[in-house]
C-alpha positions as CSV (number, residue, x, y, z in Angstrom):
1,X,-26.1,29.5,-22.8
2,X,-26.4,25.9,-22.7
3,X,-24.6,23.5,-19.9
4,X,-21.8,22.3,-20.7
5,X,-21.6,18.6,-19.4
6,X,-18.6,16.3,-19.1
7,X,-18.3,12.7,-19.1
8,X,-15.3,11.3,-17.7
9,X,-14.2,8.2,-16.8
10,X,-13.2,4.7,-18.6
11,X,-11.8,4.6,-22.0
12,X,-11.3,0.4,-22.2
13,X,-14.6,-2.0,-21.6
14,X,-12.7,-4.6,-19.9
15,X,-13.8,-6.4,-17.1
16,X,-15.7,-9.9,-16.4
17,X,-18.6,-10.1,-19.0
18,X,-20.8,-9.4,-16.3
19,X,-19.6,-6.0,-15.3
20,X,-19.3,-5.1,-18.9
21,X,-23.4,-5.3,-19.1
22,X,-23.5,-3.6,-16.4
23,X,-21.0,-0.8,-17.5
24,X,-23.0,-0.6,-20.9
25,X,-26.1,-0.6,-19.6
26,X,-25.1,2.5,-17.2
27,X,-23.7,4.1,-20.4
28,X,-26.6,4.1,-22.3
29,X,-28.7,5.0,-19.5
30,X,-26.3,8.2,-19.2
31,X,-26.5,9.1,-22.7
32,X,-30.2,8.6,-22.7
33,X,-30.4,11.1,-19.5
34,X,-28.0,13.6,-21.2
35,X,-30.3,13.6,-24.7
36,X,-33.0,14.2,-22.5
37,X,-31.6,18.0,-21.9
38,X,-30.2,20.8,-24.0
39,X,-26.8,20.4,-23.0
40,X,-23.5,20.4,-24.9
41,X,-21.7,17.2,-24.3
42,X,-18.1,17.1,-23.8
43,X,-15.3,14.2,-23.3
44,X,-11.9,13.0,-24.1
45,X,-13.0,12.1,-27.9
46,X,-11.8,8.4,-26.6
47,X,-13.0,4.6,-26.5
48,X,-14.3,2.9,-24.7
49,X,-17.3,3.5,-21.9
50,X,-16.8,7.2,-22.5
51,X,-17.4,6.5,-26.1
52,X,-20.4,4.7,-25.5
53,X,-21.8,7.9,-23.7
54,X,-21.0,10.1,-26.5
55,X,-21.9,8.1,-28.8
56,X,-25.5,7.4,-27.6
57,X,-25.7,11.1,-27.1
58,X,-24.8,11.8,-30.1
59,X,-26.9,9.7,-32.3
60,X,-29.7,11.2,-30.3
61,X,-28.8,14.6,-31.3
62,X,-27.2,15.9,-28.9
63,X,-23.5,18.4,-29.9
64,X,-20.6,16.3,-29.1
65,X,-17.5,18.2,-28.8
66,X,-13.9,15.7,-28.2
67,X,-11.4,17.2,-26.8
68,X,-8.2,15.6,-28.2
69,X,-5.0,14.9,-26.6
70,X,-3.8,15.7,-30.5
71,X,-2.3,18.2,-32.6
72,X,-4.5,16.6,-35.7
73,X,-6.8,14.1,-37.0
74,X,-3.8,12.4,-37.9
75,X,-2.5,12.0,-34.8
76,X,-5.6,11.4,-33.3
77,X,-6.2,8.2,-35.3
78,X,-3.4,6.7,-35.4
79,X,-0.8,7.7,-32.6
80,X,-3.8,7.8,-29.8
81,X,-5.5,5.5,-31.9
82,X,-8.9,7.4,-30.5
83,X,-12.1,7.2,-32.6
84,X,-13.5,10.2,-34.9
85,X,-17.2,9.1,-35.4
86,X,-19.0,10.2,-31.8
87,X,-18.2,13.9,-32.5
88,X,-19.7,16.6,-33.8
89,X,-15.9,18.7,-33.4
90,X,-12.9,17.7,-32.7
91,X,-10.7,20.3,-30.3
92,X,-7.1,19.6,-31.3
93,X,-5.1,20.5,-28.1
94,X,-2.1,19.1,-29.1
95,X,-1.6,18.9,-25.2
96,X,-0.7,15.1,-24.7
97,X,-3.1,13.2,-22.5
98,X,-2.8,15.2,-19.4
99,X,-2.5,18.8,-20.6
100,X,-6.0,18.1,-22.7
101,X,-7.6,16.9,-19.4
102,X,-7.1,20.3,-17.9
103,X,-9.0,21.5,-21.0
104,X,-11.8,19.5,-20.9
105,X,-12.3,19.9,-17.2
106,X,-12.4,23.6,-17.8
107,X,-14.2,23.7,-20.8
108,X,-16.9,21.5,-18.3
109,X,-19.6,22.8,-16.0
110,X,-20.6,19.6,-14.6
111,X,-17.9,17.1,-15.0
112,X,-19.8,13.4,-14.6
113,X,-17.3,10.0,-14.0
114,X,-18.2,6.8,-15.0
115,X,-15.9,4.0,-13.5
116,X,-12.5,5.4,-14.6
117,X,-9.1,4.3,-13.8
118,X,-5.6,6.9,-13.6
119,X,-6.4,8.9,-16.4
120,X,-10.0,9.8,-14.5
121,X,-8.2,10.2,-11.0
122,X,-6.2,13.0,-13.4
123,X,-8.9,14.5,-14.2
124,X,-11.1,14.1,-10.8
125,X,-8.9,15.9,-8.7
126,X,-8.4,19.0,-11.4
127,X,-12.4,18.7,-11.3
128,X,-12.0,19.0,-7.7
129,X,-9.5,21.6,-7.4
130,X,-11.4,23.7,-9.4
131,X,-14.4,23.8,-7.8
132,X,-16.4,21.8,-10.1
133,X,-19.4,20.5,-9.7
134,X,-18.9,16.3,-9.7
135,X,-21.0,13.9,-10.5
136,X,-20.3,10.2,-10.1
137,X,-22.4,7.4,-11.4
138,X,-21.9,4.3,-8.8
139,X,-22.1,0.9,-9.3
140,X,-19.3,1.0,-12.2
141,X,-16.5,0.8,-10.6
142,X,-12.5,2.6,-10.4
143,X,-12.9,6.8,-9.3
144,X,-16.9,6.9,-9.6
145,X,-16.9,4.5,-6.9
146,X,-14.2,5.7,-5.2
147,X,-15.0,9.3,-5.3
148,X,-16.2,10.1,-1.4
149,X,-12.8,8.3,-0.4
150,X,-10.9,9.8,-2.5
151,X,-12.1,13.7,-1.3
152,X,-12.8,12.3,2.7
153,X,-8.7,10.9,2.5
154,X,-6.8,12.9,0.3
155,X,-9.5,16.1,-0.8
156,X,-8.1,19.7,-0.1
157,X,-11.1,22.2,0.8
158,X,-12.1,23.7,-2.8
159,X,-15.7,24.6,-3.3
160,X,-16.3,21.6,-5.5
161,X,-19.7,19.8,-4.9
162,X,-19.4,15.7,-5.1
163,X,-22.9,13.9,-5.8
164,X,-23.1,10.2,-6.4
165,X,-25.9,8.2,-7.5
166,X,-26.6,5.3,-9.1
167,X,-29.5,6.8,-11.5
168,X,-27.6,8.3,-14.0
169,X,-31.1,10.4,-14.7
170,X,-31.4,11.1,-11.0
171,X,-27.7,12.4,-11.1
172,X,-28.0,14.5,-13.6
173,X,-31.0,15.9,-12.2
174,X,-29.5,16.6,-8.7
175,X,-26.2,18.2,-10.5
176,X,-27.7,20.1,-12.9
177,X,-30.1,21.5,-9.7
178,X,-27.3,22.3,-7.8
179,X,-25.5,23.9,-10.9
180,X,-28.1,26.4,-11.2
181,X,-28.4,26.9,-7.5
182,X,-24.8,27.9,-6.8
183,X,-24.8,30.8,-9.7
């Protein structure tokens, strides 16, 4: 069965043009890295950096499953106002925006942040009390960044695994490793 990868993190692209660059350039480097494996990519079928990940993935071929806070397409499009082009399949949860985080996190194996704001704090500390394994790519910003303080101030003991890098191949790499090593 293939991994099932999950890429978390910011759905605007807001920032100073600077770090905007530097988020997209991170982005494509992670959906470059991700199309380099046979892995099923899954996120919150949202904008945004996150969309720029899925999308790149995508277009390289890799399956895209979204995982909607929805009931439809419908309400996908135009009450969440989320995108339907980076997908391959659409997962209607019809959950809201926190009940289809739950959903994703579980669907995930590896659940990867980049930058991310509330909505990725949601879903970071269900990755953590789970026992995920986390990846966070640093250098963008909000929860990746913040991930070590976040576990060292506030983190329960789980049997989740945090790893940050910067590489977004080399983080992969390390979580994908240590994925395999811990079944």
């Amino acid at each position: 069965m293939k991994i099932r990868i999950g890429v978390m993190g910011s759905a605007s692209d807001s920032g100073s043009p600077e770090s905007r660059g530097i988020l997209t350039e991170k982005a494509e480097g992670l959906a470059t890295a991700i199309a380099k494996r046979q892995v099923i990519l899954l996120t919150g079928a949202t904008t945004g950096i996150v969309y720029l990940v899925g999308k790149g993935a995508h277009e390289a071929g890799v399956l895209h499953v979204g995982i909607s806070p929805a009931s439809n397409e419908r309400e996908h499009t135009e009450h969440y106002k989320l995108p339907v082009d980076a997908c391959d399949m659409l997962v209607y949860t019809g959950f809201g925006l926190k009940g289809r985080n739950v959903v994703l996190v579980r669907s995930c194996d590896v659940v990867l942040f980049i930058a991310g704001a509330m909505g990725s704090l949601n879903e970071f500390t269900i990755a953590h009390d789970e026992g995920k394994i986390i990846g966070c790519l640093t250098g963008t910003g909000g929860v990746a960044d913040e991930s070590a303080y976040l576990v060292e101030n506030f983190g329960k003991r789980t049997s989740a695994r945090l790893f940050r890098e910067d590489d977004p191949e080399r983080l992969l790499e390390v979580c994908t490793e240590n994925l395999t090593l811990g079944n």
